[in-house]
N, C-alpha and C positions, 0 to 999 in steps of 0.2 A: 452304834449306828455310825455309819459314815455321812459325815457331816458336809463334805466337799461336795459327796454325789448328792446328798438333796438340794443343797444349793444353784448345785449346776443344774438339776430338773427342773425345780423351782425357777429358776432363772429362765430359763428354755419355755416355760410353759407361761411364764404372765409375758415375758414381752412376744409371745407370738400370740397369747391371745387378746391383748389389750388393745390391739388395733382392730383388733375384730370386733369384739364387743366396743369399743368406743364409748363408753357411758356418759361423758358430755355431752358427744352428739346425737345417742341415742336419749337424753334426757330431751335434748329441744325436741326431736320426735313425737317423746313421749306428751309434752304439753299440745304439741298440734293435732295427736289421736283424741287424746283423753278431754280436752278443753277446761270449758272454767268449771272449776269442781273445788270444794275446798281443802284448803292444804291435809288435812286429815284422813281423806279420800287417800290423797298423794302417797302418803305416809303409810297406808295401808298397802297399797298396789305395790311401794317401794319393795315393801318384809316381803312380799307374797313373791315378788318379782327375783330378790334375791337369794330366797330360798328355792325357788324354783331352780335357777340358773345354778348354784350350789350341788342341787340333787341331781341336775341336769348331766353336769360335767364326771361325776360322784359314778353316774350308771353307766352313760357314754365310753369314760377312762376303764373303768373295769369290765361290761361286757358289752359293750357297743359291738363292736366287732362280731362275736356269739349273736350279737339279735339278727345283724344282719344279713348274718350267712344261714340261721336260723329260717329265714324270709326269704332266704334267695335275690337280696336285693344288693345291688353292686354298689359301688361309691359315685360311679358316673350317673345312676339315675337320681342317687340323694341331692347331687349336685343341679343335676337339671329339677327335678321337682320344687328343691328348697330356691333354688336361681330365680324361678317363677315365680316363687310364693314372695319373695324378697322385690324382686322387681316389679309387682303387683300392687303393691304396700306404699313404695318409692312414686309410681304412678299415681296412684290417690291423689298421694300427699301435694304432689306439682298442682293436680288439678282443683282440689277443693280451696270453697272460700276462704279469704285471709278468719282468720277465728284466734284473735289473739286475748289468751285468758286476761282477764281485769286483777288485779292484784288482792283489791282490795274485797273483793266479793271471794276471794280465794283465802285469805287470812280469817275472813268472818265464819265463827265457827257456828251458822247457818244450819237447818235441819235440810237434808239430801232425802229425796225423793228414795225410797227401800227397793223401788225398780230399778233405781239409775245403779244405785251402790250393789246391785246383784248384779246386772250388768256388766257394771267395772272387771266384778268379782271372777264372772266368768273370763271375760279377757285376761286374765292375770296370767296363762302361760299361752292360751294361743290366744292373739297371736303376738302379745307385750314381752312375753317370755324368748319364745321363739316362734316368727323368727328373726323379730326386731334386733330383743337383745344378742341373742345366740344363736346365727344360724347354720346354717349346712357349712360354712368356712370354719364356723369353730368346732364341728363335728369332724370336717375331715382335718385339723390341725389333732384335736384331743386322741383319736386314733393313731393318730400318724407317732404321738410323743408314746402313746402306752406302748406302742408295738415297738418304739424305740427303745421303752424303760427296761426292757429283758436283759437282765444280768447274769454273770457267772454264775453267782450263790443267790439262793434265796433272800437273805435278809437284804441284802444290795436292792434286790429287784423290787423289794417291798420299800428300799428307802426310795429308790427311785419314783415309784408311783406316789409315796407321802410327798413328796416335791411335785409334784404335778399337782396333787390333789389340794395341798397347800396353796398355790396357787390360783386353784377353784376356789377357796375361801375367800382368798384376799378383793378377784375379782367381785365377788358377791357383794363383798362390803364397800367394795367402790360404787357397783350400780347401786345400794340401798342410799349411798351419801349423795350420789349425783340425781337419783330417782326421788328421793323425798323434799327437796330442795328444788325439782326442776322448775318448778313456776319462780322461784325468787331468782333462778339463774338469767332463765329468758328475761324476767321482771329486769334485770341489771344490765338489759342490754335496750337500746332504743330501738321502739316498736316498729321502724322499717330496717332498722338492719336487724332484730330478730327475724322477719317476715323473710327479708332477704337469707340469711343463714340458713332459715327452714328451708325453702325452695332449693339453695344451694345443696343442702345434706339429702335432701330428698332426692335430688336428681343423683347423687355420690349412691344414693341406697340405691336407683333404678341401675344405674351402671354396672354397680357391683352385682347385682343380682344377674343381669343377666354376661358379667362375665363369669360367676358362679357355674349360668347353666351353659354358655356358652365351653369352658373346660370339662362339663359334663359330657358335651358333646362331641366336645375334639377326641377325649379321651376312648367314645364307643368306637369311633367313625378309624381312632388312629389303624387298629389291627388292619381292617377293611382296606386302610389306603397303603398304607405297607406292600399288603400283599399284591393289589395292582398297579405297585407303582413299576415302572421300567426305565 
């Protein structure tokens, strides 16, 4: 095995996706969706969350591409569709009441209502999975390294993909550490500047999102203006 090229894929693929996923600031997020719930809760959504995001990258890296040429569906509309669904999320969050979880009703290992914890349950990949954690950005990044991982030889091309996919692991385990702990992060910050940080990152999610779809859009619109341009 060539140890240098996984490295360098490996390398290529967490620090392009680590800003995208963001799992600190997608944990305060997460406490401002999910609210007071107790830690156990957390800890469940965390495993769900980061196995999601694991299987997520897992299918994307290897045939993403095939689905969506399979669909007829281009990168510039995932872009716009996913931009929306992101900057939809980002809007909420601006707008709803401050809801800053209590700590200690979150540590109390309390009986949860079997409606709230199915609930949760279904939220676990849309939309906490993606497209909070992982969205249309870390879609067209995972594409973009697989279609870059093509090697001379087979075995290269396959290290190349275990470096990326490696990668998808490592990210996982960061959103499980920063996801299961999210209430005791926010909890270690004072509750207006958590309140402020939420607002902050919320608006960063509204922005991103719609520069998401707004690249969606440049990209359809580019051939069109090319061609009339004089």
């Amino acid at each position: 095995m060539n140890l240098s090229l996984l490295w360098k894929y490996f390398a290529l693929g967490f620090s392009a996706l680590l800003p995208l996923v963001n799992p600190i600031g997608s944990a305060i997020l997460l406490v401002g969706i999910v609210g007071t719930v107790p830690l156990s809760l957390y800890r469940m959504l965390a495993r769900r969350i980061a196995i999601n995001v694991i299987i997520f990258f897992a299918i994307i890296e290897l045939g993403g591409a095939a689905v969506l040429r399979f669909f007829g569906i281009s990168l510039p509309i995932v872009q716009i569709s996913g931009g929306l669904v992101i900057a939809s999320i980002g809007w909420s969050l601006l707008n709803q009441q401050e809801n800053r979880p209590n700590a200690e009703k979150m540590q109390a290992e309390t009986a949860v209502d079997d409606e709230v914890t199915d609930s949760l349950a279904e939220k676990a990949f849309y939309p906490l999975t993606f497209p909070l954690t992982v969205g249309p950005g870390c879609l067209v990044v995972t594409l973009t390294l697989s279609a870059q991982a093509a090697q001379r030889t087979i075995p290269d091309t396959l290290t190349s993909h275990a470096g990326i996919f490696l990668s998808a692991i490592c990210m996982g385990i960061l959103v499980y550490i920063c996801y299961a702990n999210a209430p005791r992060i926010t909890h270690s910050i004072a509750p207006t500047t958590a309140h402020g940080i939420l607002r902050v990152i919320a608006f960063i999610l509204l922005c991103i999102g719609v520069q998401i779809a707004w690249s969606g859009v440049k990209a359809l619109l580019q051939p069109y203006l090319l061609q009339h341009h004089f």
